[in-house]
C-alpha positions in Angstrom: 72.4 -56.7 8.8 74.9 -53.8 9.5 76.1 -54.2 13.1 75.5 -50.4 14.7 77.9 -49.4 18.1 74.1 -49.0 19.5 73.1 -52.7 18.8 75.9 -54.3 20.2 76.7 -52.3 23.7 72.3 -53.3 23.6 73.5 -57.3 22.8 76.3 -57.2 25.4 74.8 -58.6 28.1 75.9 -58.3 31.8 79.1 -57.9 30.6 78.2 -54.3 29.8 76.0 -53.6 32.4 78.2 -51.3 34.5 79.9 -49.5 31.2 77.1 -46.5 32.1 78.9 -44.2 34.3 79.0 -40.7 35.6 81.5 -38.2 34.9 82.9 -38.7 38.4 83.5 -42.4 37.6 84.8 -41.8 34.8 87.6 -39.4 36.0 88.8 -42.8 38.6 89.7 -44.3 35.3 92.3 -41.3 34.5 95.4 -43.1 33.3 93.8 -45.1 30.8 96.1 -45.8 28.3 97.0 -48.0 24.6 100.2 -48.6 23.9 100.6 -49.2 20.2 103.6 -50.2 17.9 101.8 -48.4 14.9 101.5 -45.0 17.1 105.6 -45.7 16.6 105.1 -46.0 13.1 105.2 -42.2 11.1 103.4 -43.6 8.7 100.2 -44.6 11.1 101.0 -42.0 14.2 98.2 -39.4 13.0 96.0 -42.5 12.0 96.2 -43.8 16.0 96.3 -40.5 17.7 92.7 -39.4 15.7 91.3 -42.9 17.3 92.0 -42.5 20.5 90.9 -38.8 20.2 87.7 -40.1 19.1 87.3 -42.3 21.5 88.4 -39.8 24.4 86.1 -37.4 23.1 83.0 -39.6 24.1 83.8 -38.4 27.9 86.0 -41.9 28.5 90.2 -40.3 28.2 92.5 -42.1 26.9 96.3 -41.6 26.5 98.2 -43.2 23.3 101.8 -44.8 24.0 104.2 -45.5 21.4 105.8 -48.5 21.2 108.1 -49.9 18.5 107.3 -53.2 17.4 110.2 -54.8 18.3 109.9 -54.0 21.6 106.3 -54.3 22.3 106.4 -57.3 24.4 109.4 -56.8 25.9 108.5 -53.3 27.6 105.0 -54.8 28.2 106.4 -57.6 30.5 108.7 -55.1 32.0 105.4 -52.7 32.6 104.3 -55.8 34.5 106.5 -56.1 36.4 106.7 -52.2 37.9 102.7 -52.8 37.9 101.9 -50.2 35.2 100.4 -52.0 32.6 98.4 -50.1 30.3 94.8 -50.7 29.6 95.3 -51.5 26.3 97.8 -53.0 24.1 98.2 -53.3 20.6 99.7 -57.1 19.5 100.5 -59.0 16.8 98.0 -62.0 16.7 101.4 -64.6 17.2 102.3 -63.2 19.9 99.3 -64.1 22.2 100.3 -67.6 23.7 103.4 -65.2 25.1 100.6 -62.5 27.1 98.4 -65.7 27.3 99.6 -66.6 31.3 100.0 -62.6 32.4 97.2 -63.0 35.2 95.9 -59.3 34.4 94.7 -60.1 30.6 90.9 -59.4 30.7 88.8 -62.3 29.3 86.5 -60.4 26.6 84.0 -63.0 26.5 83.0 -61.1 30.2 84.2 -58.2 29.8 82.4 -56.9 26.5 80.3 -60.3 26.3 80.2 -63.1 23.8 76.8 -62.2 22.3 78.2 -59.3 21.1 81.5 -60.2 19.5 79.7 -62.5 17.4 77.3 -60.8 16.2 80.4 -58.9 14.9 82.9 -60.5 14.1 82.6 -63.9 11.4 84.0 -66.8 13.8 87.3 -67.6 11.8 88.6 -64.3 12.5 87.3 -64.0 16.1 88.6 -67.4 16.9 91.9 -65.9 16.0 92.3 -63.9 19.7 90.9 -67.1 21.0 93.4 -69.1 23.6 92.4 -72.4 25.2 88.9 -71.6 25.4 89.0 -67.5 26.5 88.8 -64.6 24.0 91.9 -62.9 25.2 92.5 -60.7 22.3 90.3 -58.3 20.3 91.2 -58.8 16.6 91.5 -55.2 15.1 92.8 -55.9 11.8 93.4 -58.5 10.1 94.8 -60.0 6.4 97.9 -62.3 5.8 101.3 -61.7 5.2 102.6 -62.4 1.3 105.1 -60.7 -1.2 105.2 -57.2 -2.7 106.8 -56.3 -5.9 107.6 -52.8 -7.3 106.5 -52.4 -11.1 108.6 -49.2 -11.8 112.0 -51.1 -10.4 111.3 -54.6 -12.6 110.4 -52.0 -15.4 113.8 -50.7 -15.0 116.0 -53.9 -14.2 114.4 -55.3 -17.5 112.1 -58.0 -16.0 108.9 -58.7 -18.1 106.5 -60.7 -15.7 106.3 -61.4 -11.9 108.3 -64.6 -11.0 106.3 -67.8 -10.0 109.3 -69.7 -9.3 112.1 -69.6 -7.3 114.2 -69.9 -10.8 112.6 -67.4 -12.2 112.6 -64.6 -8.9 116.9 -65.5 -8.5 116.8 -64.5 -12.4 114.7 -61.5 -11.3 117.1 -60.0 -8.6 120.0 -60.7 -10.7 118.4 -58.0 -13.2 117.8 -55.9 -10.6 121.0 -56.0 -9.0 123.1 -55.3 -12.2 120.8 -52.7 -14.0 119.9 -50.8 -10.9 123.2 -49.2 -8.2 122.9 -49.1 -4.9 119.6 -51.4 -4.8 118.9 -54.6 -2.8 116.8 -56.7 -4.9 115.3 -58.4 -2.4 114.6 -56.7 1.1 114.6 -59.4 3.2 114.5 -59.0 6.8 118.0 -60.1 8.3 118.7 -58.1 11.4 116.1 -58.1 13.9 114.9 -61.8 16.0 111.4 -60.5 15.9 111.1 -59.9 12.2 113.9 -62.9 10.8 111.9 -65.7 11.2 108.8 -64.5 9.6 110.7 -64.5 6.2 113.1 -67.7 7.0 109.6 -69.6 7.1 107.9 -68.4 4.4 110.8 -69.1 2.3 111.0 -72.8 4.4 107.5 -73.3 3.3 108.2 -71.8 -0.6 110.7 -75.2 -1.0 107.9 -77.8 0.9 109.9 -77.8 4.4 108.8 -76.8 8.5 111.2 -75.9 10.9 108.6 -76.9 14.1 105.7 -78.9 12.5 101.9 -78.8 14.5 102.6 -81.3 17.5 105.9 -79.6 18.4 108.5 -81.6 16.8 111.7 -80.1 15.2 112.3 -80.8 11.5 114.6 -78.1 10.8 116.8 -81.2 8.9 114.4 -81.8 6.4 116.1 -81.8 3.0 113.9 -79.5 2.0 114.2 -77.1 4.7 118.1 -77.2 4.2 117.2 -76.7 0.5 115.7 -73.4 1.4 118.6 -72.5 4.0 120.9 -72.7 1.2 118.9 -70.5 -0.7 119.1 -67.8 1.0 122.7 -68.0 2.0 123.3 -68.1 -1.4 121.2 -65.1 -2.3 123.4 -63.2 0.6 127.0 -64.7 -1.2 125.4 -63.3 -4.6 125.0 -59.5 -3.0 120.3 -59.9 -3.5 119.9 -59.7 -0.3 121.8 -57.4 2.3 122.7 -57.7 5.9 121.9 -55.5 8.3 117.9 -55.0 7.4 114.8 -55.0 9.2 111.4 -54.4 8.0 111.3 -50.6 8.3 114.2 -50.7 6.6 112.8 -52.7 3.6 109.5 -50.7 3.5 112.0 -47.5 3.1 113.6 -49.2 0.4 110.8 -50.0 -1.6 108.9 -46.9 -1.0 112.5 -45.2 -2.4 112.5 -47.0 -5.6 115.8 -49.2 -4.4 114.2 -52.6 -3.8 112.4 -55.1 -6.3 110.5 -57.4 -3.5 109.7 -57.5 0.0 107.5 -59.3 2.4 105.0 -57.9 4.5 101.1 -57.6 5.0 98.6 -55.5 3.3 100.1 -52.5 5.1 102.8 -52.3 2.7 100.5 -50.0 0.8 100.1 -47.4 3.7 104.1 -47.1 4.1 104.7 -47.1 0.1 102.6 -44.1 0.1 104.2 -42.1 2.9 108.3 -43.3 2.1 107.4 -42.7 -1.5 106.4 -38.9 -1.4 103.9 -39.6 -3.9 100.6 -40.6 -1.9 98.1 -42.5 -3.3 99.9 -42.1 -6.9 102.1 -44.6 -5.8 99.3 -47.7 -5.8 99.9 -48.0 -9.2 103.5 -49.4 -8.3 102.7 -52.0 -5.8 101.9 -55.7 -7.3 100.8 -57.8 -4.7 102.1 -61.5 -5.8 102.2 -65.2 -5.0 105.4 -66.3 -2.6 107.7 -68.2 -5.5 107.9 -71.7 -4.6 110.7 -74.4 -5.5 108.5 -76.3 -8.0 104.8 -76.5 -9.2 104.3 -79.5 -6.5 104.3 -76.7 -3.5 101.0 -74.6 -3.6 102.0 -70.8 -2.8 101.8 -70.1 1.3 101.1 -67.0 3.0 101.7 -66.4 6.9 98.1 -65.7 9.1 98.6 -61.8 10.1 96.5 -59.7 12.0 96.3 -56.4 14.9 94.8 -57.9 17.7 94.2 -55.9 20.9 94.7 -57.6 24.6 93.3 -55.7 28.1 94.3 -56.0 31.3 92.3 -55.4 34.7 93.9 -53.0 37.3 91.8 -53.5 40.1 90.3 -50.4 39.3 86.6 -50.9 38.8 86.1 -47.6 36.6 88.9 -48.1 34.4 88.3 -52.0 33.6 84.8 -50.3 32.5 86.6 -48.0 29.9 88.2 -51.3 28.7 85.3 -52.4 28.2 84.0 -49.4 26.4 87.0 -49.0 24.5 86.4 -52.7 23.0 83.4 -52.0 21.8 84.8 -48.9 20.4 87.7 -50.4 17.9 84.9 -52.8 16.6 82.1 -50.5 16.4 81.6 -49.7 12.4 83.2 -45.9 12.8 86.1 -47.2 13.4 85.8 -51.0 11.4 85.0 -48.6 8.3 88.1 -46.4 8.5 90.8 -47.4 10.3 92.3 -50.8 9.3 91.3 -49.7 5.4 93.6 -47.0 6.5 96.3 -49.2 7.6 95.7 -50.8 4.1 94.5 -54.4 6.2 90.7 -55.8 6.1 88.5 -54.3 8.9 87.3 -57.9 10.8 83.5 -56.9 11.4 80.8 -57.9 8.7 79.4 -55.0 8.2 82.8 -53.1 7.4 84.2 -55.8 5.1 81.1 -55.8 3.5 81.0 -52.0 2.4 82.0 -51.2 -1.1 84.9 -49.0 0.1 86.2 -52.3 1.2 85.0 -54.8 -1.1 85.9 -53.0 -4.7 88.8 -51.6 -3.5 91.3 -53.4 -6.1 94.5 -53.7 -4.0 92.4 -55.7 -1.5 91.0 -57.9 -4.3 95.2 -58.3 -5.9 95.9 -59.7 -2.7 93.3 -61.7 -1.8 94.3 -63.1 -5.4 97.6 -63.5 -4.6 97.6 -64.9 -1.6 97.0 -69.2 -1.7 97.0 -71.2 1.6 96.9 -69.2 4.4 99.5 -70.9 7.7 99.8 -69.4 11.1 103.4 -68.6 12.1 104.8 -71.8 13.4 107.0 -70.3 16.2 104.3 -68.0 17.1 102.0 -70.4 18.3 104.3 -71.4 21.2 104.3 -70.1 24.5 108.1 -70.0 24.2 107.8 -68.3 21.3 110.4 -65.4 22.1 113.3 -67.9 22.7 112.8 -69.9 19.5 112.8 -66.7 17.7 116.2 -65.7 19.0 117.6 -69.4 18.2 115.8 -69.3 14.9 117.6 -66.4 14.3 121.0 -66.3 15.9 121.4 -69.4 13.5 120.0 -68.1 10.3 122.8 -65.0 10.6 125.6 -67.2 11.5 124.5 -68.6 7.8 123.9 -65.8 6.4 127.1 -64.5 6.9 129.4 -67.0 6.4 130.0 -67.6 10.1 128.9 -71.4 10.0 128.1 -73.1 6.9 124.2 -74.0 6.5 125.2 -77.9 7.9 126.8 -76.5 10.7 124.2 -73.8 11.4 120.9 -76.5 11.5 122.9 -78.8 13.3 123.5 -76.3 16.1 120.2 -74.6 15.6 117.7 -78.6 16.0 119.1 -79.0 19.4 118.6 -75.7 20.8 115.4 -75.5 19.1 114.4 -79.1 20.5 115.8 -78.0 24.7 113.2 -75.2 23.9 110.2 -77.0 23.5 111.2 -79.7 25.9 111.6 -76.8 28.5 108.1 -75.3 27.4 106.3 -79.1 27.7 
């Protein structure tokens, strides 16, 4: 059954009873605002800015605030703290346990109604915003993150077939770096604490290893988790990965023709097309493709990713309303249909991944393919999150470049990962 806006502000509930209001209340909630990381993006600034229009021009305003990813939760906290939080604020779905505790979020299980979001959203991908027992988050978008290879640069570098292996992708980037000047082969994020761990544990899970496992204990001394740190120290030694790069970066690189692989989510596609020139010509190039793993004995692991949106109350009756209303708005099949397509990610509401736009577009189908078991991102889930990030990755460059040797750099890094979580507990 397709899930109109109509049907669910009608299934809401009491939740939605007061959402009804006169132009005069309406104007209280002036000041409304959604901070987003991909208004910050130039690929996805028009995208954002036509939403919120949209939405605004339904007689609720609402003001769009750019925020760059990297700094989306710190200038949040520090909006707490002056007491100008926005309404609305566009997340990462691992970053939740870390807005979990802010007294302000809004509870969407009152505020729009639970009725409602069900009737929506399929449970696996609601539970996603879900945090001990409150929907705190509003998932917006949602597929996982994998690997991205650029046909027209293997075509050039000489290399016949997407690699499976780890073998076979170090044989890859060799090609890549010797038949192609001025490329990096790989465009692995190595510069920024918020974008460093997310490919330090993919490739910790490519070789069988966990750096925090699911009841909080630090492994980062597995063997096989040392395995993988010395693989990617050696891939820095060997000039296939560069220093200095963070996932704009990489997306610029790829787009550019002057990077074989990557990793990111389905968005890739969006930013390929704008940093390319070439528009939609430029799907042809992408080849969405399984993480290589160290042997056929480790299935091929994506990371969980999804745009979630969190709320917070002001006090203000009339503009907790337009919260409300804008909730209803981001999952209301307008938008489901269009927007997250248009980020290149799955929409999250039945009806929208259900449309044929969605369900025979190919690139969507490649990477469903290509995906394999699907984790969530083991620091994320950890209140303390923001601190093991920075350890994760203060140590990982001190490998990287040649600062401490990998021994030295997980024997410095399991302690200060390990008076984290005891400080969290």
């Amino acid at each position: 059954m397709t899930i109109t806006r109509r049907t669910l502000i009608a299934g809401a509930g009491a939740g939605l009873g007061t959402l009804a209001f006169a132009s005069a209340a309406q104007a209280q909630a002036a000041g409304a605002s959604f901070m987003s990381f991909s208004f910050a993006e130039e690929a996805n600034r028009a995208l954002v800015q036509k939403l919120v229009d949209d939405f605004s021009a339904r007689g609720s305003a609402m003001q769009v605030i750019g925020s760059a990813w990297g700094d989306m939760q710190r200038n949040v906290m520090l909006r707490q703290r002056s007491r100008q939080l926005p309404t609305a604020v566009q997340i990462s779905e691992r970053w939740l346990p870390s807005f979990a505790g802010m007294p302000e979020i809004m509870n969407l299980d009152e505020a729009v109604g639970r009725p409602a979001l069900e009737a929506a959203i399929e449970p696996n991908v609601l539970n996603v915003g879900r945090h001990e027992g409150r929907q705190l988050a509003l998932p917006m978008a949602t597929g996982s993150i994998g690997m991205i290879a650029n046909r027209e640069v293997l075509q050039r570098a000489g290399v016949e077939r997407v690699p499976v292996t780890i073998a076979e992708l170090r044989t890859a980037l060799l090609a890549v770096r010797d038949r192609i000047p001025n490329s990096v082969p790989m465009a692995m994020a190595t510069k920024n604490p918020n974008s460093i761990p997310l490919d330090v544990l993919i490739w910790v899970w490519a070789h069988g290893g966990r750096v925090i496992d699911d009841a909080g204990k630090v492994v980062v001394d597995d063997p096989r988790t040392v395995a993988a740190f010395e693989f990617m120290t050696q891939l820095m030694r060997d000039r296939l990965i560069a220093p200095e790069i963070d996932r704009p970066d990489s997306r610029r690189l790829f787009g550019q023709g002057a990077t074989g692989f990557y990793i990111d989510a389905p968005q890739a596609r969006t930013f390929a097309r704008t940093f390319s020139g070439r528009g939609e010509a430029f799907d042809a190039v992408l080849q969405p493709m399984a993480i290589p793993v160290a042997d056929s004995s480790i299935p091929p692991v994506a990371m969980a990713w999804g745009n979630m949106v969190i709320f917070f109350r002001t006090g203000d009756a009339a503009r907790d309303a337009l919260a409300g209303r804008f909730a209803q708005y981001l999952i209301s099949d307008e938008v489901q249909a269009t927007f997250p397509p248009a980020l290149s990610a799955l929409p999250v509401t039945r009806a929208a991944r259900n449309s044929p736009a969605v369900a025979n577009d190919p690139y969507f189908s490649a990477w469903a393919r290509a995906t394999g078991q699907v984790r969530l991102h083991e620091i994320g889930v950890w209140s303390n999150a923001p601190e093991l990030s920075v350890i994760l990755s203060e140590e990982t460059q001190a490998a990287l470049l040649g600062q401490k040797t990998v021994a030295q750099a997980i024997a410095a890094m399991k302690p200060r990962l390990e008076a984290s979580m005891q400080r969290r507990a």
